[in-house]
N, C-alpha and C positions, 0 to 999 in steps of 0.2 A: 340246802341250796345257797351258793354266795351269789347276792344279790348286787356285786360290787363293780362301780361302773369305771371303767377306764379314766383316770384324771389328766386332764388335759392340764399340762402345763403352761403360765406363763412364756417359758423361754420356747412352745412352740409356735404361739402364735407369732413372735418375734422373729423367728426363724422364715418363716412365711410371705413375711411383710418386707423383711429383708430382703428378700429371694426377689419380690417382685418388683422394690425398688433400684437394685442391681438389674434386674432384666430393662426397667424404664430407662432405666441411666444410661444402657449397653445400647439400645435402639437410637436414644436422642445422640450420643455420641457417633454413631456409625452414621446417623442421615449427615449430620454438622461436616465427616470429614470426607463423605461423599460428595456431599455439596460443595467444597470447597475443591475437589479434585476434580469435578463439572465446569466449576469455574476457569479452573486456571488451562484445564484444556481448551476451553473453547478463546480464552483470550490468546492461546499460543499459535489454535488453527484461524484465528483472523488477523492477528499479524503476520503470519506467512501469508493468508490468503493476499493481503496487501499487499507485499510487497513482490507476490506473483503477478497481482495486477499488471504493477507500475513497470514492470521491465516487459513482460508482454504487451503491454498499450504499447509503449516508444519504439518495442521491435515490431510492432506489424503494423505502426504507422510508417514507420523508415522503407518496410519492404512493400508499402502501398503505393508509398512514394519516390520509391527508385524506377521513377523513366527519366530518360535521356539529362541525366544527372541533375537531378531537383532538389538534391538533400545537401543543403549545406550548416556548418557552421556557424551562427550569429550569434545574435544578443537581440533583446527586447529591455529599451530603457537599462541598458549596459548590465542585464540579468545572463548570462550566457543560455543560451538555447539553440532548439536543431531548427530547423528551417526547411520546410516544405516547398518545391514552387510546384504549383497544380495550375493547369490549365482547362479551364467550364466553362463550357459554349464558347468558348473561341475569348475568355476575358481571365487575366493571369490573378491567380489568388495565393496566399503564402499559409500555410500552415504552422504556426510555431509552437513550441514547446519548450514549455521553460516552468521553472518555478518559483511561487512566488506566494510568501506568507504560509509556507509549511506544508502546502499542496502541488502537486504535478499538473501543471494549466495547460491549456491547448485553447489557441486562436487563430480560426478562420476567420481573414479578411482578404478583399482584393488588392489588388496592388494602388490603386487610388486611394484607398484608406489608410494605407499607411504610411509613416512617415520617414521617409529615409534618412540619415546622418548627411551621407553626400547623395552626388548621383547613382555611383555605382558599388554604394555601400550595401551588406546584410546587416545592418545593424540597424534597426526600429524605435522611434522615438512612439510608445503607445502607453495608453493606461492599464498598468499590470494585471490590475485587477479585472479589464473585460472580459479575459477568460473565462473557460470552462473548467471549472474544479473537476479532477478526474480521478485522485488515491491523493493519500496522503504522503509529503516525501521532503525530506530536510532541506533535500540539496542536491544539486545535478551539475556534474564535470563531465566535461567533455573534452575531446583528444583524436585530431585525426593524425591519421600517416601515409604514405604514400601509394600505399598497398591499396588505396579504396576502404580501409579498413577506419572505423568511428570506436574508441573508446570510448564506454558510456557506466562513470561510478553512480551510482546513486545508493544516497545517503539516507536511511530513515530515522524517524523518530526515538528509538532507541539506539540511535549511532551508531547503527550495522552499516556495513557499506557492502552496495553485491557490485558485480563488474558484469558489465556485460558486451559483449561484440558486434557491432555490425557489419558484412562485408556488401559493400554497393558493386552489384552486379550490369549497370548500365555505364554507360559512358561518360564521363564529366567533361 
């Protein structure tokens, strides 16, 4: 009878060890480039979500605020912005929109609160900052023409700029 036991080599155990340090190396590499493809998608769908906000807010405050022509062109502290006139309980309030310090603002005041340039100015002497912070947004142009129609670029943070249209359906 050979009593002769199989010899385990050396270069098997090595083999083994190897094996399982390729497999640890193969898993920590796949989470790391997972992880970073987690990443960059969700910072891509919250910059768009952004700057879906920002053109959504400006069109369905414009289309809240088209009666009997209340959308106009001004400035706030010589910042260019849309301008709302609303009328609550019977006492005229302005809605503006402008921006200011890297954010899309909106300020509801009454017409007593504010302070006109002349008498029969849209342009608003206010502190920029009483606003309400609403998305974030570089920059806002504006552009009317005769049609009823508001050009409205706005510019974000990574210097995209969308364009977007408003046509005023009431009367000015």
């Amino acid at each position: 009878m050979n009593n002769t036991k199989p010899r385990r080599h050396i270069v098997d155990s090595l083999f083994i060890i190897s094996l399982l340090f390729l497999f640890v190396f193969s898993a920590i590499l796949l989470i790391a480039l997972g992880g970073s493809v987690y990443k960059r998608s969700i910072k891509v769908a919250l910059n768009n979500s952004q700057k879906r906000v920002a053109s959504s807010y400006v069109l369905q405050k414009i289309r809240q605020g088209d009666e009997n022509g209340g959308i106009f062109i001004g400035s706030v502290s010589d910042t260019p912005a849309i301008i709302i006139d609303n009328n609550i309980n019977g006492q005229k309030y302005y809605t503006c929109l402008y921006v200011h310090e890297g954010y899309l603002m909106e300020l509801l005041a009454s017409e007593t609160a504010l302070i006109k340039k002349d008498k029969n100015s849209r342009d608003f002497e206010i502190t920029k900052s009483s606003g309400q912070k609403i998305t974030k947004l570089q920059n806002m142009t504006l552009k009317s023409n005769l049609y009823n129609n508001l050009e409205i670029i706005l510019t974000f943070e990574d210097g995209e700029n969308q364009t977007v249209f408003a046509t005023f359906f009431s009367e000015t």
